[in-house]
Structures are given as structure tokens and as C-alpha cells.
mmCIF file of the N, C-alpha and C atoms, coordinates in Angstrom:
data_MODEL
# 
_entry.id   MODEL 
# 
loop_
_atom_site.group_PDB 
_atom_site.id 
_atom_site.type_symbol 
_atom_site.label_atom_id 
_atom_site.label_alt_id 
_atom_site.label_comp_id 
_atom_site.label_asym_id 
_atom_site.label_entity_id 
_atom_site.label_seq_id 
_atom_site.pdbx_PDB_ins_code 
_atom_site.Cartn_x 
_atom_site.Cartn_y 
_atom_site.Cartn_z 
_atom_site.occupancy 
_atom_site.B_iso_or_equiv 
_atom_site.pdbx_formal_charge 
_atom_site.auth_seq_id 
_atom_site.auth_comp_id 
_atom_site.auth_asym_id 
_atom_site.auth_atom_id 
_atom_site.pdbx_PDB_model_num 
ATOM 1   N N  . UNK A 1 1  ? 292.054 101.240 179.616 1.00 0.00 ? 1  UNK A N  1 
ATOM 2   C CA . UNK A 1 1  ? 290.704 101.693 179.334 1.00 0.00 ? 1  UNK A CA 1 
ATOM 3   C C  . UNK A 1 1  ? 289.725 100.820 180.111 1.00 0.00 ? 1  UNK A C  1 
ATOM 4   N N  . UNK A 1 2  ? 288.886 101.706 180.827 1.00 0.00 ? 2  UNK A N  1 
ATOM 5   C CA . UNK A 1 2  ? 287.553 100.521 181.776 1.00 0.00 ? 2  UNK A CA 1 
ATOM 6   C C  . UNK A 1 2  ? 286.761 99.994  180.700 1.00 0.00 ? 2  UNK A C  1 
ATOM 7   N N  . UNK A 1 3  ? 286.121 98.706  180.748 1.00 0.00 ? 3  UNK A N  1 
ATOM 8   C CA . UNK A 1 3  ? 285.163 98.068  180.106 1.00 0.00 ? 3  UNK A CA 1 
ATOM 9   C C  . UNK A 1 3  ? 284.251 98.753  179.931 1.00 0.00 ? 3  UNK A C  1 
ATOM 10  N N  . UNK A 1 4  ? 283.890 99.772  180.809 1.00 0.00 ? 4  UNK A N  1 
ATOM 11  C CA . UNK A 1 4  ? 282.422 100.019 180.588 1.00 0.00 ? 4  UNK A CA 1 
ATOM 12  C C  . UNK A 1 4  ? 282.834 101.413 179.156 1.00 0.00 ? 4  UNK A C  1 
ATOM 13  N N  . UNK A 1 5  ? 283.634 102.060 179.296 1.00 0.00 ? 5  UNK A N  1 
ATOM 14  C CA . UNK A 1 5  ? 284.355 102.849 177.949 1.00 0.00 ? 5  UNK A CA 1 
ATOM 15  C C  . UNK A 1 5  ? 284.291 101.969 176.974 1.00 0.00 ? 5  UNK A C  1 
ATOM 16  N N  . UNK A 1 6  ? 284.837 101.319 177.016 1.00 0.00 ? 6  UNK A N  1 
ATOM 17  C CA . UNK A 1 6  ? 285.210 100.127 175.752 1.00 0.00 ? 6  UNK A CA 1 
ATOM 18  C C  . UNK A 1 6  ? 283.974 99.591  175.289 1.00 0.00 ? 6  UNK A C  1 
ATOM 19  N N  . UNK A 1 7  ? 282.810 99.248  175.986 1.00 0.00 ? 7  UNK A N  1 
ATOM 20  C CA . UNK A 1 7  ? 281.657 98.837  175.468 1.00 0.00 ? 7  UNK A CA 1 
ATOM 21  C C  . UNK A 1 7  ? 281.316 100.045 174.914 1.00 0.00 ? 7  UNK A C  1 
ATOM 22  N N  . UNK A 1 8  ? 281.080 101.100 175.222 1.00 0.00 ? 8  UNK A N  1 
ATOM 23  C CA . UNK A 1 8  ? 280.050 102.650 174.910 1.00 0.00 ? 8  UNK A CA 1 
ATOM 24  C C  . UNK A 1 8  ? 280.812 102.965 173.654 1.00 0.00 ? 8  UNK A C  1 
ATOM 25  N N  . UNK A 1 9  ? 282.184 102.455 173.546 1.00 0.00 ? 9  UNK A N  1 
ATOM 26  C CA . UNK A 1 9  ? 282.672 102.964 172.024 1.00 0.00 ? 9  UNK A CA 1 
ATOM 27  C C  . UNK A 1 9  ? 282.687 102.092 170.871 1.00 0.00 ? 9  UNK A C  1 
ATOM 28  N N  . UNK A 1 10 ? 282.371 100.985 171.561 1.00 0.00 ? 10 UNK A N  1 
ATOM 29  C CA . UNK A 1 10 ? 281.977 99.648  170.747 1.00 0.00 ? 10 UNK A CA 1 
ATOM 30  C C  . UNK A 1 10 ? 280.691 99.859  170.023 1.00 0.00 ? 10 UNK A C  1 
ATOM 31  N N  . UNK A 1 11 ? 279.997 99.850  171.199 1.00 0.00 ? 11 UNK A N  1 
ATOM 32  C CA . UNK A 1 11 ? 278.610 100.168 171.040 1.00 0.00 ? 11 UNK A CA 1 
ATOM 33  C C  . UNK A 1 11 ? 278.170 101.252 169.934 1.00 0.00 ? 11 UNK A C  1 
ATOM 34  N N  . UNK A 1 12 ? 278.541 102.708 170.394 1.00 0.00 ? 12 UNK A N  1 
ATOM 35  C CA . UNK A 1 12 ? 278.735 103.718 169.281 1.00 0.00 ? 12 UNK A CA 1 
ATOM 36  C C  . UNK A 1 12 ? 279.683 103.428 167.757 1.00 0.00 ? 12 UNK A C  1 
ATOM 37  N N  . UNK A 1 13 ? 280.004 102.871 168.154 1.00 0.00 ? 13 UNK A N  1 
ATOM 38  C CA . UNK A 1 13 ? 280.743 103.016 166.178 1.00 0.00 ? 13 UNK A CA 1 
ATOM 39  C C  . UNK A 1 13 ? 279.945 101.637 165.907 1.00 0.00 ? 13 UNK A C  1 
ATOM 40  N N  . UNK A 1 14 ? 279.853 101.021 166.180 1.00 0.00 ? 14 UNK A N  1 
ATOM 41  C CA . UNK A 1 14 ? 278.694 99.568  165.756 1.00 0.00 ? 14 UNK A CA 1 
ATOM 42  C C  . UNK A 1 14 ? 277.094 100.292 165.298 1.00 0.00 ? 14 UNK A C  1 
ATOM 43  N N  . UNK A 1 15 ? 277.145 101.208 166.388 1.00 0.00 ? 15 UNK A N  1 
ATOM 44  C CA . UNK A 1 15 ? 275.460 101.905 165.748 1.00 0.00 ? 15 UNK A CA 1 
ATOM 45  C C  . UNK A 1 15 ? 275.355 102.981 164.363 1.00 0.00 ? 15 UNK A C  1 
ATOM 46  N N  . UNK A 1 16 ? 276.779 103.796 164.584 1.00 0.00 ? 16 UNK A N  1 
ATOM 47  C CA . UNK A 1 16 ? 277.220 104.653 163.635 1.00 0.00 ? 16 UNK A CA 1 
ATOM 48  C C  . UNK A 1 16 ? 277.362 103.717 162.288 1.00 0.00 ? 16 UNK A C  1 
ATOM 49  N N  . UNK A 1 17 ? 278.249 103.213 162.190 1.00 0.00 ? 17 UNK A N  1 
ATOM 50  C CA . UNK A 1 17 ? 278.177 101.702 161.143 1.00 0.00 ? 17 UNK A CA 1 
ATOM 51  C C  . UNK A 1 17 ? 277.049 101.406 160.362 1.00 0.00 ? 17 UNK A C  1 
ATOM 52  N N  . UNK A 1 18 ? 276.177 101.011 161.251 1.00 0.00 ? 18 UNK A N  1 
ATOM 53  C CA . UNK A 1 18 ? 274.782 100.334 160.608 1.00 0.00 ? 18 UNK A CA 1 
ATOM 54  C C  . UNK A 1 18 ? 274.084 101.831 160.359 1.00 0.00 ? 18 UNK A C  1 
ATOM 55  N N  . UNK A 1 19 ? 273.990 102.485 161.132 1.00 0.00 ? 19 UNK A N  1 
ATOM 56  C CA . UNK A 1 19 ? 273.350 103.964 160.050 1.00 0.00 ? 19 UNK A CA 1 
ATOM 57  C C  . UNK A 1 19 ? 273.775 104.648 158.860 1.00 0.00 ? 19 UNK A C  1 
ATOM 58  N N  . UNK A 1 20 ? 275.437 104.800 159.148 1.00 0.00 ? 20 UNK A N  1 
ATOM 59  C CA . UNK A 1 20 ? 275.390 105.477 157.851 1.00 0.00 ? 20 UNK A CA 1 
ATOM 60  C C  . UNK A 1 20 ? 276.244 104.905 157.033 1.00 0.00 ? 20 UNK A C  1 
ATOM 61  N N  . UNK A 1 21 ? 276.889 103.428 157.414 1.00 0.00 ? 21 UNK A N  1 
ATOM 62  C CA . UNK A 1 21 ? 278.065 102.963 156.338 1.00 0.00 ? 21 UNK A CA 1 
ATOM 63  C C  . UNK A 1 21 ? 279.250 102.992 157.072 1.00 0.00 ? 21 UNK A C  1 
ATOM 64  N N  . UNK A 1 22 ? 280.085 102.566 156.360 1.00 0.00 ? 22 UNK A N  1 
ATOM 65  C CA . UNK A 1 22 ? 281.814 101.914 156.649 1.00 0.00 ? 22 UNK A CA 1 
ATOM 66  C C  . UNK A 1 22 ? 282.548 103.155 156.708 1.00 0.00 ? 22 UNK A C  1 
ATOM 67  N N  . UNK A 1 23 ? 282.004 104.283 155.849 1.00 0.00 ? 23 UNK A N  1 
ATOM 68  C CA . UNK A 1 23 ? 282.917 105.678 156.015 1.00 0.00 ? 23 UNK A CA 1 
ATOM 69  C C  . UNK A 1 23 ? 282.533 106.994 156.952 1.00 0.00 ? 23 UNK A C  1 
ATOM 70  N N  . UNK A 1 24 ? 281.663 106.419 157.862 1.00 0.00 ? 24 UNK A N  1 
ATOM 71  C CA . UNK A 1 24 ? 280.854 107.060 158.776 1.00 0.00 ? 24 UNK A CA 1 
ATOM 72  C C  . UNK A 1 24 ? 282.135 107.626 159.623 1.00 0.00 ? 24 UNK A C  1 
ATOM 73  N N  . UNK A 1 25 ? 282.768 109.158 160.076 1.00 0.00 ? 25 UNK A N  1 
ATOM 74  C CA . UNK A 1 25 ? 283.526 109.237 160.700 1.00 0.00 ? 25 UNK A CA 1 
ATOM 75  C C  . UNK A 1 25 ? 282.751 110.177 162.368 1.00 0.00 ? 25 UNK A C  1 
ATOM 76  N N  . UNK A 1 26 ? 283.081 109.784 163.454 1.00 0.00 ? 26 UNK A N  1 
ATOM 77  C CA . UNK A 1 26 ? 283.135 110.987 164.611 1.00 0.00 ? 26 UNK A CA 1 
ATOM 78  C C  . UNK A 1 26 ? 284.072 111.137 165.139 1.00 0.00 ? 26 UNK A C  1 
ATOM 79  N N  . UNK A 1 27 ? 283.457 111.611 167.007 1.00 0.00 ? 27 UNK A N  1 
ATOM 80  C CA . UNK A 1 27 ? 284.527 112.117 167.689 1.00 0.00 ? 27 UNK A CA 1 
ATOM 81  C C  . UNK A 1 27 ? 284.475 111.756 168.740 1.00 0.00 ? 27 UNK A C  1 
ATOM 82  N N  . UNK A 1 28 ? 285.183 111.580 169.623 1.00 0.00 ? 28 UNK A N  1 
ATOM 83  C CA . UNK A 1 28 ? 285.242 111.143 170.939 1.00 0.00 ? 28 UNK A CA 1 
ATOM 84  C C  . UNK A 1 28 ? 284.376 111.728 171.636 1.00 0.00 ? 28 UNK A C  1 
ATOM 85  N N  . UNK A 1 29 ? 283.524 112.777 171.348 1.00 0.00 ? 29 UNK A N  1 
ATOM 86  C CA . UNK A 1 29 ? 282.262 113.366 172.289 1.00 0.00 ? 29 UNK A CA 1 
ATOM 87  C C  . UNK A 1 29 ? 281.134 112.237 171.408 1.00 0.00 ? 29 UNK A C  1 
ATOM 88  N N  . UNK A 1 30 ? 281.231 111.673 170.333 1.00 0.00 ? 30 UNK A N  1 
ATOM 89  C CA . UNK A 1 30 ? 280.164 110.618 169.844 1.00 0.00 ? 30 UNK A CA 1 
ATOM 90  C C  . UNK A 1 30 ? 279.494 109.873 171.254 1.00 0.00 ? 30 UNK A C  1 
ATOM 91  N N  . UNK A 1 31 ? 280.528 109.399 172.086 1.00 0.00 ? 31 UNK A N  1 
ATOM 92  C CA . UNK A 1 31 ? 279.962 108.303 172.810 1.00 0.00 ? 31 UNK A CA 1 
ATOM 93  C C  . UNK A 1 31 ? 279.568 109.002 174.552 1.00 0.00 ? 31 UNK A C  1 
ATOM 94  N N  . UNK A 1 32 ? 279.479 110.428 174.347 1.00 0.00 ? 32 UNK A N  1 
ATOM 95  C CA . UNK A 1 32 ? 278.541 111.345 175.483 1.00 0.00 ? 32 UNK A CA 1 
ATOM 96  C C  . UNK A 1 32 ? 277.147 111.715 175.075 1.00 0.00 ? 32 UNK A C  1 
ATOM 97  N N  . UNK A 1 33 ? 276.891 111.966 175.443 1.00 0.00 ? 33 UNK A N  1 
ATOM 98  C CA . UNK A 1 33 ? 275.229 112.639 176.031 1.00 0.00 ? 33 UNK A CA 1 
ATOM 99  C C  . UNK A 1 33 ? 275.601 114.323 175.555 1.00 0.00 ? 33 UNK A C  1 
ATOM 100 N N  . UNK A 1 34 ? 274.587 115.027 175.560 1.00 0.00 ? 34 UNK A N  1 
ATOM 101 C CA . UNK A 1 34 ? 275.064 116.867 175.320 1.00 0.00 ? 34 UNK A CA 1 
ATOM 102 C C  . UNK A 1 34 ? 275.247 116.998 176.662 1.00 0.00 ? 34 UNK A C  1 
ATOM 103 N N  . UNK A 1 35 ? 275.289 116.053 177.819 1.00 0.00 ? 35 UNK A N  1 
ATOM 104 C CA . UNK A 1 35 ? 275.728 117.058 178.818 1.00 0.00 ? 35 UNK A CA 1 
ATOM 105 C C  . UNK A 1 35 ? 276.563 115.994 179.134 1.00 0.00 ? 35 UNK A C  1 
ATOM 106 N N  . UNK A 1 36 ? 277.121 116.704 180.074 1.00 0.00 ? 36 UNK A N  1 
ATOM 107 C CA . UNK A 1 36 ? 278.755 116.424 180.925 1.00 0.00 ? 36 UNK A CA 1 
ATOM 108 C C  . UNK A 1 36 ? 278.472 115.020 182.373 1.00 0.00 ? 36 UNK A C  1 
ATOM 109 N N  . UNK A 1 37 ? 277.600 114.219 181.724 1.00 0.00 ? 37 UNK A N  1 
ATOM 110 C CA . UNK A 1 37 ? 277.104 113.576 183.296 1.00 0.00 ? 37 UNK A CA 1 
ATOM 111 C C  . UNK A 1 37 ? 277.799 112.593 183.856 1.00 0.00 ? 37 UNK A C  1 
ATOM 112 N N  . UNK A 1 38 ? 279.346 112.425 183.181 1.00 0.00 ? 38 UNK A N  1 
ATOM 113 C CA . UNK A 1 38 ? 280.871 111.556 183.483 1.00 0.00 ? 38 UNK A CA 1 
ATOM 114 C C  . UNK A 1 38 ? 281.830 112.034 183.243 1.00 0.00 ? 38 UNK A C  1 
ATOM 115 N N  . UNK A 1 39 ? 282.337 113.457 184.164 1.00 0.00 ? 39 UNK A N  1 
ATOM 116 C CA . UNK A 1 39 ? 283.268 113.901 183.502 1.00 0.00 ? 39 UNK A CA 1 
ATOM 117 C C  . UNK A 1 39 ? 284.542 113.116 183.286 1.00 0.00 ? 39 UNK A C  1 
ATOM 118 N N  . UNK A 1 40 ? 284.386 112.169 184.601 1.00 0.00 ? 40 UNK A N  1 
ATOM 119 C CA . UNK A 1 40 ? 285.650 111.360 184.477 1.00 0.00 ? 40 UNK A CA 1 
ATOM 120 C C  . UNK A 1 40 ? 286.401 110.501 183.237 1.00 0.00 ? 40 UNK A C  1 
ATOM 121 N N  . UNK A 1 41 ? 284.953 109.302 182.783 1.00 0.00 ? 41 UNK A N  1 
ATOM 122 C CA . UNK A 1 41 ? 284.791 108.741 181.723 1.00 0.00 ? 41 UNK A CA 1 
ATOM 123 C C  . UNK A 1 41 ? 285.124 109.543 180.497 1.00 0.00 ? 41 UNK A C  1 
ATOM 124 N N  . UNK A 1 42 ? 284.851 110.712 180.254 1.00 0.00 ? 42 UNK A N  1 
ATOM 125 C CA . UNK A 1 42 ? 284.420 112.110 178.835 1.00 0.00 ? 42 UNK A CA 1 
ATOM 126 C C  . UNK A 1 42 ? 286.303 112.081 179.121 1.00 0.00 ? 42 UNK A C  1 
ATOM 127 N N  . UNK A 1 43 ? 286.876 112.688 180.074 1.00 0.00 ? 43 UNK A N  1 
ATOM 128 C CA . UNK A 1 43 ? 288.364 112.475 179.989 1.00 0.00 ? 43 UNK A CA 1 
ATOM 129 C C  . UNK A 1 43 ? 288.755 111.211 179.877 1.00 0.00 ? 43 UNK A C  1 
ATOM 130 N N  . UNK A 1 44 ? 288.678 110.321 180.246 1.00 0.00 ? 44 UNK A N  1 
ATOM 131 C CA . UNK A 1 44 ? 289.422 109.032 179.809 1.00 0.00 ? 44 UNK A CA 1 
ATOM 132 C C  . UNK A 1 44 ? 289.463 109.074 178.418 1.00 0.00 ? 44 UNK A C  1 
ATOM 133 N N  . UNK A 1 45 ? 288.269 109.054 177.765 1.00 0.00 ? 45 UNK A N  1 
ATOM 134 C CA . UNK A 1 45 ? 288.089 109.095 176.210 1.00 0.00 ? 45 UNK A CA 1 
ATOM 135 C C  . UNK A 1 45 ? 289.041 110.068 175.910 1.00 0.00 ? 45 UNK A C  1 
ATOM 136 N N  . UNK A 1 46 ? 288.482 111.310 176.354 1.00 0.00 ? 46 UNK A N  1 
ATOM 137 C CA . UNK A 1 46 ? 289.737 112.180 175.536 1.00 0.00 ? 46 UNK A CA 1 
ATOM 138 C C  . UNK A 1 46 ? 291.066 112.049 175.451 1.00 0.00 ? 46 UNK A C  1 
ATOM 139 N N  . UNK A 1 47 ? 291.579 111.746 176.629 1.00 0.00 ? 47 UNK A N  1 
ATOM 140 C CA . UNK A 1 47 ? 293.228 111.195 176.798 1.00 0.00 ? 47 UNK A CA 1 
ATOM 141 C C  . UNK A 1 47 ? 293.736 110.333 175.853 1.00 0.00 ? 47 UNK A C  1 
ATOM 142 N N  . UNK A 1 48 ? 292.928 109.041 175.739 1.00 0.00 ? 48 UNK A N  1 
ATOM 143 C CA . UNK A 1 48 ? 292.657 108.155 174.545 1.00 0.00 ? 48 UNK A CA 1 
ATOM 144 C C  . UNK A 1 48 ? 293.011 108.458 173.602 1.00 0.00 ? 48 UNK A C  1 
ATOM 145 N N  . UNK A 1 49 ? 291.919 109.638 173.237 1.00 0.00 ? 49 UNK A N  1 
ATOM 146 C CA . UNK A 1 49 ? 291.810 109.634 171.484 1.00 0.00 ? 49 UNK A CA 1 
ATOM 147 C C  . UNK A 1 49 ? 292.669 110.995 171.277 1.00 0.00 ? 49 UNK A C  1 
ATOM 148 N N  . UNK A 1 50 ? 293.389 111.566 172.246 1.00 0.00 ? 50 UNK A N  1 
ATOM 149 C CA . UNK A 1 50 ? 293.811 112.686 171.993 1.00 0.00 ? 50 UNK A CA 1 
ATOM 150 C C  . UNK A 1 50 ? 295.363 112.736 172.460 1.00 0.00 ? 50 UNK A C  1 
ATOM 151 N N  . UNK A 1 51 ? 295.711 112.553 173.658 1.00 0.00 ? 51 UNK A N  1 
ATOM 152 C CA . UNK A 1 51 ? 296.970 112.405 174.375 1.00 0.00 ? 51 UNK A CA 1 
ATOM 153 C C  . UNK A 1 51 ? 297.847 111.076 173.508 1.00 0.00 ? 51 UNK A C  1 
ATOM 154 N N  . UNK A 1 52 ? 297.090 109.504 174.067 1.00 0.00 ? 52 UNK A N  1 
ATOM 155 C CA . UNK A 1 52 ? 297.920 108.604 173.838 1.00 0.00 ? 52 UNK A CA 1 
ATOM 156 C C  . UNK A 1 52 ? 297.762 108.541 172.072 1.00 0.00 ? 52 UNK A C  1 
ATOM 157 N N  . UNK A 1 53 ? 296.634 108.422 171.555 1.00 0.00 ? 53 UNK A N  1 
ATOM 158 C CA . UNK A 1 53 ? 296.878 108.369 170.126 1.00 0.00 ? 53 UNK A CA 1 
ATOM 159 C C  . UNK A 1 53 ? 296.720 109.643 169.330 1.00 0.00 ? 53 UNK A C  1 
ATOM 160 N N  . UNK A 1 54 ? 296.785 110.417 169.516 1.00 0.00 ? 54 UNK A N  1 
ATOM 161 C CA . UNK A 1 54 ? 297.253 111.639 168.699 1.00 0.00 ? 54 UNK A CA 1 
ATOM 162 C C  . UNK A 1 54 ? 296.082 111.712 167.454 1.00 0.00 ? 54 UNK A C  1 
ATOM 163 N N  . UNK A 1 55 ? 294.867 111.476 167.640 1.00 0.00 ? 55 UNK A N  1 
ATOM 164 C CA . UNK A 1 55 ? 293.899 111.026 166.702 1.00 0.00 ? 55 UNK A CA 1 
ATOM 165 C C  . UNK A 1 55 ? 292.959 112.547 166.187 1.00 0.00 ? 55 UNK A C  1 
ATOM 166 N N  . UNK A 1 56 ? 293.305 112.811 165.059 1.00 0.00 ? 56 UNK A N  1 
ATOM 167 C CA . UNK A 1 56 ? 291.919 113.945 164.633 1.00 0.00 ? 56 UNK A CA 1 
ATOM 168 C C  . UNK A 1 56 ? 290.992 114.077 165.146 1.00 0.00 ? 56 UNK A C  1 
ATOM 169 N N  . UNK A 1 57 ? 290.257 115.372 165.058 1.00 0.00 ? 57 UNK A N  1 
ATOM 170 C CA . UNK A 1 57 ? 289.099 115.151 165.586 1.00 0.00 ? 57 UNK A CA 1 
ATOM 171 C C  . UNK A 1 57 ? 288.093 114.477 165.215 1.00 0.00 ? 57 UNK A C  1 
ATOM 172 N N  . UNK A 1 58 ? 287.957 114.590 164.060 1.00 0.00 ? 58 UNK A N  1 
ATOM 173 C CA . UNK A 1 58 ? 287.432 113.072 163.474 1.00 0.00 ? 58 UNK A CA 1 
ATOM 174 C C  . UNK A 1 58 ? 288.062 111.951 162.694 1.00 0.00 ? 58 UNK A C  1 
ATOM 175 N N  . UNK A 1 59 ? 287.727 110.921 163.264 1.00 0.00 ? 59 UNK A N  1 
ATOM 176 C CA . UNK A 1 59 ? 287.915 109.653 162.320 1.00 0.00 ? 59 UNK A CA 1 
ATOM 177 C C  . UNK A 1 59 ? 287.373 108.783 162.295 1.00 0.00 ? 59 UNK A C  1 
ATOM 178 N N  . UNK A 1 60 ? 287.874 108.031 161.094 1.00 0.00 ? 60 UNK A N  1 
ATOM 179 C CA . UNK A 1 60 ? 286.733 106.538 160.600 1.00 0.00 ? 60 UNK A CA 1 
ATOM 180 C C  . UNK A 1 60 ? 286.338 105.990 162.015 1.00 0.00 ? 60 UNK A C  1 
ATOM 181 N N  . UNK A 1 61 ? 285.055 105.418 162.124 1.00 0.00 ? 61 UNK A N  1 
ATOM 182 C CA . UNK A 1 61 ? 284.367 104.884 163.519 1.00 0.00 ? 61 UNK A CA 1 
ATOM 183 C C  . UNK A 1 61 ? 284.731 103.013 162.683 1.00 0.00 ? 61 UNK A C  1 
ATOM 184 N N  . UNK A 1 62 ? 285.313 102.827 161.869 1.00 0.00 ? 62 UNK A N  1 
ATOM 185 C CA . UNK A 1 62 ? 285.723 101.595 161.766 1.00 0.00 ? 62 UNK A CA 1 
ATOM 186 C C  . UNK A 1 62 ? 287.212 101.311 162.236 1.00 0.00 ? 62 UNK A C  1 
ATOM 187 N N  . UNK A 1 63 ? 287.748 102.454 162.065 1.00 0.00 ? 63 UNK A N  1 
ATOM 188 C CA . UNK A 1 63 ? 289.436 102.558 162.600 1.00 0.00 ? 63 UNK A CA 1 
ATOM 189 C C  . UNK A 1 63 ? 289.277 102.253 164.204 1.00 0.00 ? 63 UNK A C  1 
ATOM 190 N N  . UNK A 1 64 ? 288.542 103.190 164.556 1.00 0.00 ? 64 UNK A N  1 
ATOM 191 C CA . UNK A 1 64 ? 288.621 103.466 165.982 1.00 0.00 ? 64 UNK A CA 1 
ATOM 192 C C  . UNK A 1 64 ? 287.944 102.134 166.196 1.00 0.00 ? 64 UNK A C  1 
ATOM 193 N N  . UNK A 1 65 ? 286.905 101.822 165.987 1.00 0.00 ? 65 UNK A N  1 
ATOM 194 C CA . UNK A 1 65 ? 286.570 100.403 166.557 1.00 0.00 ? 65 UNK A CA 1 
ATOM 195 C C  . UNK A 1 65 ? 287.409 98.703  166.648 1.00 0.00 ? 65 UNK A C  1 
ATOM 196 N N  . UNK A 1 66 ? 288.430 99.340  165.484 1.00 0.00 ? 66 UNK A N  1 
ATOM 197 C CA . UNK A 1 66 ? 289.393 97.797  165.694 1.00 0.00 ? 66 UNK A CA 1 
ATOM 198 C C  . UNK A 1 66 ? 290.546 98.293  166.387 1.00 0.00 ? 66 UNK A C  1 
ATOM 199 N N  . UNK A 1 67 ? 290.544 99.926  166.889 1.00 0.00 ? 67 UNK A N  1 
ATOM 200 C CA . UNK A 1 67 ? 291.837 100.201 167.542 1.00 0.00 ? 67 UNK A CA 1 
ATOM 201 C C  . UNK A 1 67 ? 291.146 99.855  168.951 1.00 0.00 ? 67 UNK A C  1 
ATOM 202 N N  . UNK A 1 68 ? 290.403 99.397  169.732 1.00 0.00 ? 68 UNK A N  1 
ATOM 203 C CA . UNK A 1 68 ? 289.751 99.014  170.570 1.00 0.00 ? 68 UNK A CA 1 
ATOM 204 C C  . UNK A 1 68 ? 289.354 98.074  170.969 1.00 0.00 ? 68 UNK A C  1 
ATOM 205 N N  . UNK A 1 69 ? 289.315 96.967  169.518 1.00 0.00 ? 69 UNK A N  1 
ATOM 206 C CA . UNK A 1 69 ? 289.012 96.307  169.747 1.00 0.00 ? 69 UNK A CA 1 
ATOM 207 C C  . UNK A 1 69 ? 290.296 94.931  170.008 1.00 0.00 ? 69 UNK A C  1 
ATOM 208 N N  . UNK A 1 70 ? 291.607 95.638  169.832 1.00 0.00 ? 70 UNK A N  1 
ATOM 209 C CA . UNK A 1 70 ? 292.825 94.963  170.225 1.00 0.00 ? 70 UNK A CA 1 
ATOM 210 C C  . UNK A 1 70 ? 293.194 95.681  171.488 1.00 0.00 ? 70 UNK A C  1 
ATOM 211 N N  . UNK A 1 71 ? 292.074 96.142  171.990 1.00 0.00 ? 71 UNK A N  1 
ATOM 212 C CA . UNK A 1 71 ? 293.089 96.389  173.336 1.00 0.00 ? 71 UNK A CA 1 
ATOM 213 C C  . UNK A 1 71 ? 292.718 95.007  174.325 1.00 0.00 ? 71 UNK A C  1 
# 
């Protein structure tokens, strides 16, 4: 995973967190824009959260943030 992914999902579940709480869940489109302006990056994520970890479409943004945060 590039750093700059790893910060933007850091970043997003850290902001998600402080808004709505510890059971705050999204989705790997959380950490895009409504438009498509990385498609490359938007697939990395997806591969991620979809290919290598087999992850719902949604889940806890506290899960996902310590599954990230051991990489």
C-alpha cells in the first residue's frame, strides 16, 4: 500500500471517529471525492479492501484503521 493511501485512510477513519464515535462504519469509496480524480489510487483501495481482505462493504472505521495501521 503507498503512503499517501495509508495516510487518506488514516486520515478518514480518524475524522469519521471523532464525528460520529467508535461504531462509525464505511467504505472504501469513504476516502474518494464523488468523482473519480485517482482512478489508480480508488483501485488500490479497492483491491485492499476487497480482493486481499475479503472485507464487507461496510466496516468498523476502527477495524480498518488498526488493520493499517500494522501494515
Amino acid at each position: 500500500m503507498r503512503a499517501i493511501l495509508k495516510q487518506k485512510i488514516l486520515k478518514t477513519c480518524n475524522d469519521k471517529i471523532e464525528q460520529k464515535g467508535i461504531n462509525v462504519g464505511l467504505s472504501f469509496y469513504a476516502f474518494f471525492a464523488n468523482k473519480n480524480d485517482n482512478p489508480e489510487l480508488l483501485m488500490e483501495a479497492a483491491e485492499w479492501w476487497i480482493k486481499t481482505h475479503q472485507l464487507d462493504h461496510f466496516e468498523k472505521a476502527v477495524k480498518i484503521k488498526k488493520m493499517v495501521e500494522e501494515i
